[in-house]
C-alpha positions in Angstrom: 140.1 66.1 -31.8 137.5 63.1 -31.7 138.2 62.3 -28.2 138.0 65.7 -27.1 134.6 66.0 -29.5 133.4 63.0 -27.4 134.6 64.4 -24.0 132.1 67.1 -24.5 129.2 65.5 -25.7 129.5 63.4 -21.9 130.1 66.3 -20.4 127.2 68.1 -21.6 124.7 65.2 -20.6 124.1 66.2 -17.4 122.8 69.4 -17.9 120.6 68.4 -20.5 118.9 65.8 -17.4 119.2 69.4 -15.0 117.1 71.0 -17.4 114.5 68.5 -18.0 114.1 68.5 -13.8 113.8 72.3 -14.1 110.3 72.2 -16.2 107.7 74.1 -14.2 104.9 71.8 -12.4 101.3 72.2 -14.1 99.1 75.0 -12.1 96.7 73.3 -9.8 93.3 74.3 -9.9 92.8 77.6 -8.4 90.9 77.7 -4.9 87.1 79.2 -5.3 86.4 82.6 -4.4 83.7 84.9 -4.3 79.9 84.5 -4.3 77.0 84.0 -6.4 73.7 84.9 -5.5 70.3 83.1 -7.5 66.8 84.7 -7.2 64.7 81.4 -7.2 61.2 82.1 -8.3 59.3 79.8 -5.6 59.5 79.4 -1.6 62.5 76.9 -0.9 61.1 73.8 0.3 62.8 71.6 2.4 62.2 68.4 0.8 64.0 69.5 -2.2 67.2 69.0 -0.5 66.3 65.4 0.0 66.8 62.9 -3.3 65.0 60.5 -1.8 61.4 62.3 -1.8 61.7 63.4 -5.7 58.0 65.0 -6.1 58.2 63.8 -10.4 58.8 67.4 -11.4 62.3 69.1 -12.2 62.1 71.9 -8.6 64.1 69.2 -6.9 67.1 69.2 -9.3 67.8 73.1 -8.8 69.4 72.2 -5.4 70.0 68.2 -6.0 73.0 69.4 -8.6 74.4 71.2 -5.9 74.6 69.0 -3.0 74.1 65.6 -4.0 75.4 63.4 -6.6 73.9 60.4 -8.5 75.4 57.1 -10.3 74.0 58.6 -13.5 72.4 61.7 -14.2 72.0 64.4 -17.0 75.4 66.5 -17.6 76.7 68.3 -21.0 78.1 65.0 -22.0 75.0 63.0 -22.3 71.2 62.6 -20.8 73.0 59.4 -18.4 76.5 60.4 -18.1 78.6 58.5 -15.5 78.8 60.3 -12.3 79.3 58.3 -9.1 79.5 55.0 -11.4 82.5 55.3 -13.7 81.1 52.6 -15.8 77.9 50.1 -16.0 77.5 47.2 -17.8 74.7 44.9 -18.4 74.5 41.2 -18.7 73.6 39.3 -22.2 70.3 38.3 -21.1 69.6 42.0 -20.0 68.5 41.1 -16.3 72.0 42.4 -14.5 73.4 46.2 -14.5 76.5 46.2 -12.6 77.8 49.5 -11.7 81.5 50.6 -10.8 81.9 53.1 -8.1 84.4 56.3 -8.9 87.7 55.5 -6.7 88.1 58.5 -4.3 84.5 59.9 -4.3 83.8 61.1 -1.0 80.5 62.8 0.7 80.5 66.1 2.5 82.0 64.6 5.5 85.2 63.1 4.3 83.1 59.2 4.2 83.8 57.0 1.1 80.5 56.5 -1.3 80.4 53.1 -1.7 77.9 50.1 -3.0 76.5 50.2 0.1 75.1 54.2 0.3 74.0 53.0 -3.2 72.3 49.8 -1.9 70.4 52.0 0.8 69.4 55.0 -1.3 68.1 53.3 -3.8 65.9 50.9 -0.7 64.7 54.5 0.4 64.0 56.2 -2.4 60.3 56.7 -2.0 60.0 59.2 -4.7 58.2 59.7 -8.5 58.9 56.7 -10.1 59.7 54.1 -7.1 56.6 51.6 -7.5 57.5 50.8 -10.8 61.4 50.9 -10.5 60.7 48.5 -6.9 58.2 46.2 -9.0 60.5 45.8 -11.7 63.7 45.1 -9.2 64.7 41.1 -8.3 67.4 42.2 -6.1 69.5 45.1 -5.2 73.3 43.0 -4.8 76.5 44.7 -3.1 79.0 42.8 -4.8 82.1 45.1 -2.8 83.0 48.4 -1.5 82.8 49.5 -5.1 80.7 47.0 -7.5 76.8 46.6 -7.1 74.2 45.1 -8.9 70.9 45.5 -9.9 68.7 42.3 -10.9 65.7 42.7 -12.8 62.8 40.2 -12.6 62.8 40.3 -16.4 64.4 42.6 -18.8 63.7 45.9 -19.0 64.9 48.6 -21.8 64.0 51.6 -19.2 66.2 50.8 -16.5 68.6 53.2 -17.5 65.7 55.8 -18.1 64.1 55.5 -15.4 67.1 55.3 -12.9 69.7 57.3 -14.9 67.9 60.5 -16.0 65.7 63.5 -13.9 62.9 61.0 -14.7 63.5 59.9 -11.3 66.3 60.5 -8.2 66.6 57.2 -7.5 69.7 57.0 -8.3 71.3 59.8 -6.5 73.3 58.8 -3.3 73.2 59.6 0.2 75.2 58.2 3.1 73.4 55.8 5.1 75.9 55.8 8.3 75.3 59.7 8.6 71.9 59.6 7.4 70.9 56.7 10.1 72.9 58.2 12.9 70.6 62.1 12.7 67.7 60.4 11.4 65.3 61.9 9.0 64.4 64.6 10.6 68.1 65.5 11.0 68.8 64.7 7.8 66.7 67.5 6.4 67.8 70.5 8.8 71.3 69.4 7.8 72.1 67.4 4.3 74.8 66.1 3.4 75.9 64.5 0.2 79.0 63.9 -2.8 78.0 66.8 -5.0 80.2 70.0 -5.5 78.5 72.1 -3.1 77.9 71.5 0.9 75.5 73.1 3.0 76.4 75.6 5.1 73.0 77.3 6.6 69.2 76.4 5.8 66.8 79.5 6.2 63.1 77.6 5.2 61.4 78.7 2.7 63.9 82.1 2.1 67.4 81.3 1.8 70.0 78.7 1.6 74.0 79.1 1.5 76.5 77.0 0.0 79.9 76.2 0.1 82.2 74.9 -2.4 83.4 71.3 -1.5 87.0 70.9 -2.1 86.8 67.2 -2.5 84.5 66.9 -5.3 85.4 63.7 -7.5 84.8 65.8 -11.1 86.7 69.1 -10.3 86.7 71.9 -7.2 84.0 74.4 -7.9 85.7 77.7 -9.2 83.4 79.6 -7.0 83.4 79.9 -3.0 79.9 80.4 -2.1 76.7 80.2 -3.9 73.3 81.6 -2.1 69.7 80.6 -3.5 67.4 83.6 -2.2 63.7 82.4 -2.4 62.1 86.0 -4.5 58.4 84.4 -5.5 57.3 88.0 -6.9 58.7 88.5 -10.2 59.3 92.3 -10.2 61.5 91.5 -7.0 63.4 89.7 -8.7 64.1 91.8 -11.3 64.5 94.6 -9.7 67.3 92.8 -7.2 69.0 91.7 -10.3 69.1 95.0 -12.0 70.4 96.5 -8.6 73.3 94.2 -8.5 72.0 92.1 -5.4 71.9 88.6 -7.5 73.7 87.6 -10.3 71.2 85.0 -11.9 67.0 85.6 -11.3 65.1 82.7 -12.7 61.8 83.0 -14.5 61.3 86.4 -16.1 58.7 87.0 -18.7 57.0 89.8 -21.0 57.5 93.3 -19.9 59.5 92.4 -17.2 61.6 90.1 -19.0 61.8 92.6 -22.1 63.1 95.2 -19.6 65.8 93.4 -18.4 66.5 92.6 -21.9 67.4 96.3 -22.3 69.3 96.9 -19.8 73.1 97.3 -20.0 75.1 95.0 -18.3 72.4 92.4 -18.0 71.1 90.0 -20.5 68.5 87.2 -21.0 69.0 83.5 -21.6 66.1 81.3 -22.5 66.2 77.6 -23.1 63.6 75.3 -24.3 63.3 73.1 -20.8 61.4 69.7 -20.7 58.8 70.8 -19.1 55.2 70.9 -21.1 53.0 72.9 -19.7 49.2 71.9 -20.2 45.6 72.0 -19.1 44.7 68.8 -16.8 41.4 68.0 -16.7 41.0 66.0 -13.3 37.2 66.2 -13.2 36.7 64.2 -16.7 37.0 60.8 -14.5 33.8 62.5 -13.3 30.7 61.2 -14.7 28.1 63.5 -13.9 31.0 66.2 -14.8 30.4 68.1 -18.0 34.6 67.5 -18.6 33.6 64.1 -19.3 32.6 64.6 -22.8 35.5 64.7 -25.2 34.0 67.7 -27.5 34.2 70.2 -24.0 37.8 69.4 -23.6 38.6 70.1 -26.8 36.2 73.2 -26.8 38.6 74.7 -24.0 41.7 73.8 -26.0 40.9 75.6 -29.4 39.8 78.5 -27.1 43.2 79.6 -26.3 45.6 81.6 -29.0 48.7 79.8 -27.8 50.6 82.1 -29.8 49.5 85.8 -28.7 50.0 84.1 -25.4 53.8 83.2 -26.1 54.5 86.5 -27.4 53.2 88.1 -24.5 54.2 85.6 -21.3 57.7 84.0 -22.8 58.9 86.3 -25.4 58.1 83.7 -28.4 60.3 81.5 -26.4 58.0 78.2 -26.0 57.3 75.9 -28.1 54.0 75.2 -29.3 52.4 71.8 -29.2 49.7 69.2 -29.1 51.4 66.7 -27.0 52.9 66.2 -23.2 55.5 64.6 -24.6 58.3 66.7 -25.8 58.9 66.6 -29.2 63.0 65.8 -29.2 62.3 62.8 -26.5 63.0 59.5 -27.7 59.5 57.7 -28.7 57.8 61.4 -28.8 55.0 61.9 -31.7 54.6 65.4 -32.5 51.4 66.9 -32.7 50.1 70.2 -33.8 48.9 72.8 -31.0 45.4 73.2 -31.5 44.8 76.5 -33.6 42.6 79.1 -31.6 39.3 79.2 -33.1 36.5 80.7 -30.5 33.9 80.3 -33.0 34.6 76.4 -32.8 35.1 76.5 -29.3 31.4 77.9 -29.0 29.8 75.0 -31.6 31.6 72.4 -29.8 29.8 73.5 -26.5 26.7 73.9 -28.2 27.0 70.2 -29.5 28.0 68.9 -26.0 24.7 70.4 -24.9 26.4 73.5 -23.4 24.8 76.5 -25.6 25.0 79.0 -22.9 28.4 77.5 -21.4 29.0 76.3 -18.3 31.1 76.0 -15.0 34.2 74.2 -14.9 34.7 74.3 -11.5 38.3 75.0 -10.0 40.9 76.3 -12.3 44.5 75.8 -10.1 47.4 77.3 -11.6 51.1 76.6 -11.0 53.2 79.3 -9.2 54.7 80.9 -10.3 53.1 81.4 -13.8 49.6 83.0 -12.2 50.1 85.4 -15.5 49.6 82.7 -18.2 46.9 81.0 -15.9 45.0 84.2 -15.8 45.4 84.5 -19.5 44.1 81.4 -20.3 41.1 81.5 -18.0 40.0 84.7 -19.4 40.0 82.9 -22.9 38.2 79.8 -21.5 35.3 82.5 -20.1 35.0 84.4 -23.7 33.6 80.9 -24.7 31.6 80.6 -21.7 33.2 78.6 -19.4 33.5 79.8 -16.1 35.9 78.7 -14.0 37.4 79.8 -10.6 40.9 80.6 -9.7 43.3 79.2 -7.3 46.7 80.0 -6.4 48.9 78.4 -4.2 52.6 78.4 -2.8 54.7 75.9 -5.3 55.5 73.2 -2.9 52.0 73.0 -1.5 50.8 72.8 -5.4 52.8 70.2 -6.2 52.1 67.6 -2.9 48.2 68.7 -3.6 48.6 67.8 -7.1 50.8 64.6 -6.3 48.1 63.4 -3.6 45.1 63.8 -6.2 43.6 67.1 -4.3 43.0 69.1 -7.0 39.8 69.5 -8.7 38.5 71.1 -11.7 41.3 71.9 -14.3 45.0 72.5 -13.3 47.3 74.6 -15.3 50.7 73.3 -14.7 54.1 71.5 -15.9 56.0 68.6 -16.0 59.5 68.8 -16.5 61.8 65.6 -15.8 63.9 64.1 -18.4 63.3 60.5 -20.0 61.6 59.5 -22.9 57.9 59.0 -24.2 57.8 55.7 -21.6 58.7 57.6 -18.5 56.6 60.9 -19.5 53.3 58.6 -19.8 54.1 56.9 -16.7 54.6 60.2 -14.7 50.7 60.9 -16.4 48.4 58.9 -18.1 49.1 55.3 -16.4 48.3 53.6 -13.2 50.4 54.4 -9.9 51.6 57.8 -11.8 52.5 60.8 -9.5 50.2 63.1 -11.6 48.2 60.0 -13.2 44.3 61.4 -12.4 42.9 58.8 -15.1 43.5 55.9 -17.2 42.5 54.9 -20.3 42.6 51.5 -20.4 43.8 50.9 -24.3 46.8 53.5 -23.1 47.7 51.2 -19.8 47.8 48.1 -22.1 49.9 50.0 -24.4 52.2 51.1 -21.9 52.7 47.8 -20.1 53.3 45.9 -23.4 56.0 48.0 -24.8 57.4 48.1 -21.3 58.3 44.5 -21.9 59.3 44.8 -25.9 62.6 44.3 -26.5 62.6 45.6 -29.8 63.2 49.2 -30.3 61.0 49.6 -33.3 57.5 47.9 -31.8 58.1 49.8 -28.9 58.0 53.1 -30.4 54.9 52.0 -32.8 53.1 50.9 -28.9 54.4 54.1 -27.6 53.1 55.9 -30.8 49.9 54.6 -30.6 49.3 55.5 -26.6 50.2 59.1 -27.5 48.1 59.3 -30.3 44.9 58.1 -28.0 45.4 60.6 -25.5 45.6 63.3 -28.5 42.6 61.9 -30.5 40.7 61.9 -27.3 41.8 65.3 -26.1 42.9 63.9 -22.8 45.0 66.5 -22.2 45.4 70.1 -23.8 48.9 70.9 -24.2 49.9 74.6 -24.5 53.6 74.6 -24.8 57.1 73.3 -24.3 58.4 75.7 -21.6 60.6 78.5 -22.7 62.2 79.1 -19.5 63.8 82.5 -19.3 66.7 83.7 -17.2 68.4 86.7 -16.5 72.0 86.8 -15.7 73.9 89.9 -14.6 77.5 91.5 -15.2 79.6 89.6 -13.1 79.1 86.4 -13.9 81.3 84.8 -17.2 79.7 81.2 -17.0 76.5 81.0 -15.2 76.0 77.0 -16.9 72.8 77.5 -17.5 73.1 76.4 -20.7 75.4 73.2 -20.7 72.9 70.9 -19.7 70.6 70.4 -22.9 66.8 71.1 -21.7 67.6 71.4 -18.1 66.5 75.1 -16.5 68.7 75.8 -13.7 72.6 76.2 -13.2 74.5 72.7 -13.6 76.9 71.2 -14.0 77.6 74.0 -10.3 81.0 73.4 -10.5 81.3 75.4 -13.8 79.6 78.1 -12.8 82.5 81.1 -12.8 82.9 84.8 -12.2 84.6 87.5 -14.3 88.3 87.9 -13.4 
């Protein structure tokens, strides 16, 4: 009986090995289908499919996510999450950040990103944020196909900051053998990069289509085909997306937004972006302007109800604020909004020697949010100061801005990611992209803590720059941007909610349809 016993138990082993054979193979990722169509709120520029000519305000990263990819960038798992790199690490004396490439990250056109794309992106990069990263930079070092370095002159905390956030694209990749062979020009008619998406066809300034790229390091995109349709006028946009011809139309607000709200099918999502939206006042480097004098400034701040203007633009969705640094940046001091008292507004003039008010010149507004602008000029002309209106398309707004055209006051927004350091450089010190002015105890203030080591006497210099620019009503902040979207029936993730402070779709290769 026991041999028999044991017979069987050799007998049986065998089919216990067929069995283990027999276990089904884990489902591969399905293949993308269908579409997804995105009302953008401004004329498609075609810059903005370009990393290397980042303007210093978020537009670019609406299409950047799609096509491109960086070493670093913002994604749900952190503000510098490793992308392209799959790891970084930095030598004892803080002058050397070596970066390892991904194995098997390819661009659009089956080519191997390597040290050298990173080498010569970051050599070309000639956007926000390049003086400073250039100035700081030793050497850029290809150590292999997949290590690089970057050597620093002297340490710097920011690198990472500067290099690894939206505060600058410096670190997103292109391919320098394609991008050499078209050119520049060529380049821009036809991209091509290592994010999820590749382009298939560029309509300026009205449409471009996508296509999911198979090959994409993190995961294949779940859907086939995305299409950003350029819809500046709100009510189009709204109108398309109740009609069923988009699934997600950026930038709704009051009635509008309030409608969609209501109807079936569709609903609203609003996120608290970056981007602080304030009143610039270019002509107070001016001396014979009457901006100059600290008490007008602050005259048109404490003229505007910031809230009444909330409710009725953004739903209550903003955040009010005193500063242009958001509030949950590292290094940010908070400040109060100003609180709307005309009455004040009025004996400030008076005391500035402005009884009967005055006029303050140009007033440019940001597209697309000519409603606010309006709004806010009408309460700057109950206390008497006059000012006149311009509009103009987005892209052409922001290279005016960034070239130091604009005149007068401009209402607008400033949206990259970073910290209290890279929002004042963007700003308030020298070589800036939006920098109009400097005051000199704030450049000093900035430079120093630039070079501190020392977390906590870097946030008391940063502390104390912020709190010059408030006490001298350099600024007049309005609000943190409550950026509202509308998303219709078909769509089960539209990510626009992954990425913490970041407006647009991303990470793209989560977006999904219903089943």
């Amino acid at each position: 009986m026991r041999r028999l016993i044991d017979l069987l138990v050799v007998l049986a082993l065998p089919v216990v090995c067929l069995v283990s054979f027999a276990l089904p193979a884990p489902a591969a990722d399905p293949a993308p289908s269908g579409q997804v169509t995105y009302a953008v709120h401004f004329t498609l520029a075609p810059r903005w499919l370009d990393p290397g000519e980042n303007e210093g305000s978020i537009t670019p990263f609406l299409t950047l996510y799609a096509i491109h990819d960086a070493l670093l960038k913002p994604m749900p798992k952190g503000p510098s999450a490793p992308c392209l790199a799959e790891s970084w690490t930095v030598s004892p004396d803080g002058l050397v950040y070596e970066f390892l490439l991904r194995n098997g990250a390819r661009f659009h056109n089956g080519e191997a990103v390597t040290a050298d794309d990173v080498k010569f992106s970051f050599e070309r990069y000639r956007g926000a944020n390049a003086q400073v990263l250039k100035e700081k930079m030793k050497e850029v070092r290809v150590v292999d196909a997949r290590r690089i370095q970057f050597r620093l002159k002297e340490p710097w905390p920011d690198f990472i900051t500067f290099y690894g956030t939206t505060a600058s694209s410096a670190g997103w990749v292109v391919p320098r053998k394609y991008l050499q062979s078209v050119g520049e020009d060529g380049f821009r008619k036809a991209p091509i990069g290592a994010g999820p998406y590749r382009v298939v066809s560029i309509n300026p300034g009205i449409e471009i289509v996508l296509e999911a790229f198979e090959g994409y390091w993190r995961k294949t995109p779940r859907v086939k085909r995305l299409v950003l349709r350029s819809l500046p006028d709100e009510t189009t946009r709204a109108a398309a997306l109740k009609r069923g011809d988009v699934d997600i139309a950026y930038f709704l607000n009051g009635p509008i937004a309030e409608d969609v709200r209501r109807t079936p099918g569709l609903k609203l999502l609003a996120v608290r972006s970056n981007t602080i939206f304030s009143l610039y006042f270019h002509d107070q480097w001016d001396a014979a302007s009457p901006w100059r004098d600290p008490r007008v400034r602050l005259a048109a701040s404490v003229a505007i109800d910031r809230k009444s203007l909330n409710e009725a633009e953004q739903l209550g969705f903003a955040g009010l604020t005193g500063s242009v640094v958001p509030r949950y940046m590292e290094f940010a001091l908070p400040f109060d909004p100003d609180p709307y008292d005309p009455t004040r507004a009025k004996r400030l003039l008076a005391e500035a020697g402005h009884p009967r008010g005055f006029d303050g010149g140009d007033f440019t507004i940001a597209p697309p949010y000519e409603g606010a602008g309006e709004a806010i000029a009408n309460y700057l002309a109950a206390v008497g100061i006059r000012m006149r209106i311009r509009t103009m398309e987005r892209a052409t707004f922001f290279s005016s801005w960034r070239e130091g055209k604009l005149k007068g006051v401009v209402f607008g927004g400033i949206g990259p990611a970073g910290n209290a350091a890279t929002r004042l450089q963007i700003l308030a010190v020298k070589g800036g992209p939006f920098t109009a002015g400097v005051v000199p105890e704030v450049q000093d203030l900035y430079e120093r803590q630039a070079r501190e080591l020392d977390r906590r006497k870097r946030e008391e210099l940063l502390h104390q720059a912020q709190r010059i620019l408030h006490d001298r009503a350099i600024f007049a902040p309005i609000w943190e941007n409550g950026f509202i979207r509308g998303v219709g029936p078909r769509i089960e993730e539209p990510a626009l909610t992954l990425i913490p402070y970041f407006p647009y779709s991303a990470p793209y290769d989560d977006v999904r349809l219903k089943p």
